[in-house]
C-alpha positions as CSV (number, residue, x, y, z in Angstrom):
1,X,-4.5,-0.4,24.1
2,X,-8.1,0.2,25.5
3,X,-10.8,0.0,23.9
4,X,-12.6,3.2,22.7
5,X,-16.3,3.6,23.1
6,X,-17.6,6.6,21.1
7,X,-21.1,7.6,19.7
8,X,-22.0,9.5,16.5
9,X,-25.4,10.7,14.9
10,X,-26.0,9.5,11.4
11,X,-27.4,12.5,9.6
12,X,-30.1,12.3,6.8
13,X,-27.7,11.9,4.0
14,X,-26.4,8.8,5.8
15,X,-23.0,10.5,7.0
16,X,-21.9,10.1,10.4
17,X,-18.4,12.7,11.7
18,X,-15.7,10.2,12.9
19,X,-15.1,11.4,16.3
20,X,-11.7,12.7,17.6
21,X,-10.8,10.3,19.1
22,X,-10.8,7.6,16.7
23,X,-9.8,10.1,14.3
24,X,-6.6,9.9,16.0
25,X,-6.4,5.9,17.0
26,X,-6.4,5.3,13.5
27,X,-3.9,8.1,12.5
28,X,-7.0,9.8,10.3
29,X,-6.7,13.3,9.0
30,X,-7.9,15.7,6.2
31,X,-8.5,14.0,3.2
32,X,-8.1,10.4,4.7
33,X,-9.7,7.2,3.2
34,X,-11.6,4.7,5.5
35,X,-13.3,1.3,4.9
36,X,-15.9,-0.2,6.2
37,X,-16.5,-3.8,6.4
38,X,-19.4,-5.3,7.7
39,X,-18.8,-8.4,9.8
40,X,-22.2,-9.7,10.8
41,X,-23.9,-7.2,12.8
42,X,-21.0,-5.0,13.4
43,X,-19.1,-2.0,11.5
44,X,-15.5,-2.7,11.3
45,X,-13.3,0.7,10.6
46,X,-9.8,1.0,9.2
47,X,-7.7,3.6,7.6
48,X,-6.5,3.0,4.2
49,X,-3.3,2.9,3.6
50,X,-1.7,6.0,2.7
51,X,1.1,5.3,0.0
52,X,4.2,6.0,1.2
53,X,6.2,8.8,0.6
54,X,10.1,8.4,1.1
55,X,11.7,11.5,-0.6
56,X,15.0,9.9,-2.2
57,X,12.4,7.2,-3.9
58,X,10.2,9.4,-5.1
59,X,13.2,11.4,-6.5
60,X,14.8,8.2,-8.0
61,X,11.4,7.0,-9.6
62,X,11.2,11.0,-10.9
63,X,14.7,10.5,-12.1
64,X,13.7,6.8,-13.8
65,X,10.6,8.3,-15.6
66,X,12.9,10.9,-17.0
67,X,15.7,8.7,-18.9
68,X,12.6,6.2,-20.0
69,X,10.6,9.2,-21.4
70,X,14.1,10.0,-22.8
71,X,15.1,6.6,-23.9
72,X,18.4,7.1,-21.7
73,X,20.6,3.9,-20.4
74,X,17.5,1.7,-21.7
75,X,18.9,-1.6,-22.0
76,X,17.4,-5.3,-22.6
77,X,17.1,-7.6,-19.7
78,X,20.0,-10.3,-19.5
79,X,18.1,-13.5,-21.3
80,X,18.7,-15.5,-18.5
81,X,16.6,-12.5,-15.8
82,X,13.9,-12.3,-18.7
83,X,13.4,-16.2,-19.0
84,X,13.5,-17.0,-15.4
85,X,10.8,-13.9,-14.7
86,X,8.8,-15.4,-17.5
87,X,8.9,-19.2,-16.2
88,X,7.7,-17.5,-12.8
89,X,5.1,-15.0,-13.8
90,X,2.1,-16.3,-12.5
91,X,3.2,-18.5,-9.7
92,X,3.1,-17.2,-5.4
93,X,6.4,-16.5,-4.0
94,X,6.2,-17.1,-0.2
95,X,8.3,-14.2,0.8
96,X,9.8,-15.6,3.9
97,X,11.1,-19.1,2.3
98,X,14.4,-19.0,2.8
99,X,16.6,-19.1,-0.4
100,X,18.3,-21.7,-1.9
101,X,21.8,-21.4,-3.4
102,X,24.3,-18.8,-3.8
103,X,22.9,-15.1,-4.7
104,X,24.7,-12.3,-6.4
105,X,24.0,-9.0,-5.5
């Protein structure tokens, strides 16, 4: 992608209007959060991440809340699950290690 070169006026509040265009590189709209991070003399800006929004989740975790507010099919972890989460808490997990031994889905 090109570069974008655009100018804004800082006003005497200290706000500045993101201009259009990278409004739209960084996918900005109403309501948006940026950051700024200063890297030696220069402004670095990024658009936070917006959470994100995937219907069926957000109907499952709706769903979830519901039967745990109702105490509905509430049961204990297996001990083995509970123990082996416990032994780990606290400890990095590299993501992309590849995993050892047979798994049960």
């Amino acid at each position: 992608m090109a570069g974008i070169h655009e100018q804004s006026t800082l006003t005497s509040k200290g706000q500045i209007t993101l201009p259009k265009s990278i409004r739209q590189a960084l996918g900005a709209t109403t309501g948006s959060k940026v950051i700024f991070e200063l890297r030696g003399g220069e402004v670095i800006v990024t658009c936070a991440a917006a959470p994100h929004e995937d219907p069926a989740i957000g109907a499952f975790l709706a769903l979830l809340e519901k039967d745990i507010g109702q105490g509905k099919r509430i049961g204990s972890l297996p001990k083995g699950l509970a123990q082996a989460m416990k032994a780990s808490s606290g400890h990095s997990v590299d993501t992309n290690e590849d995993i050892e031994g047979e798994v049960a889905l």
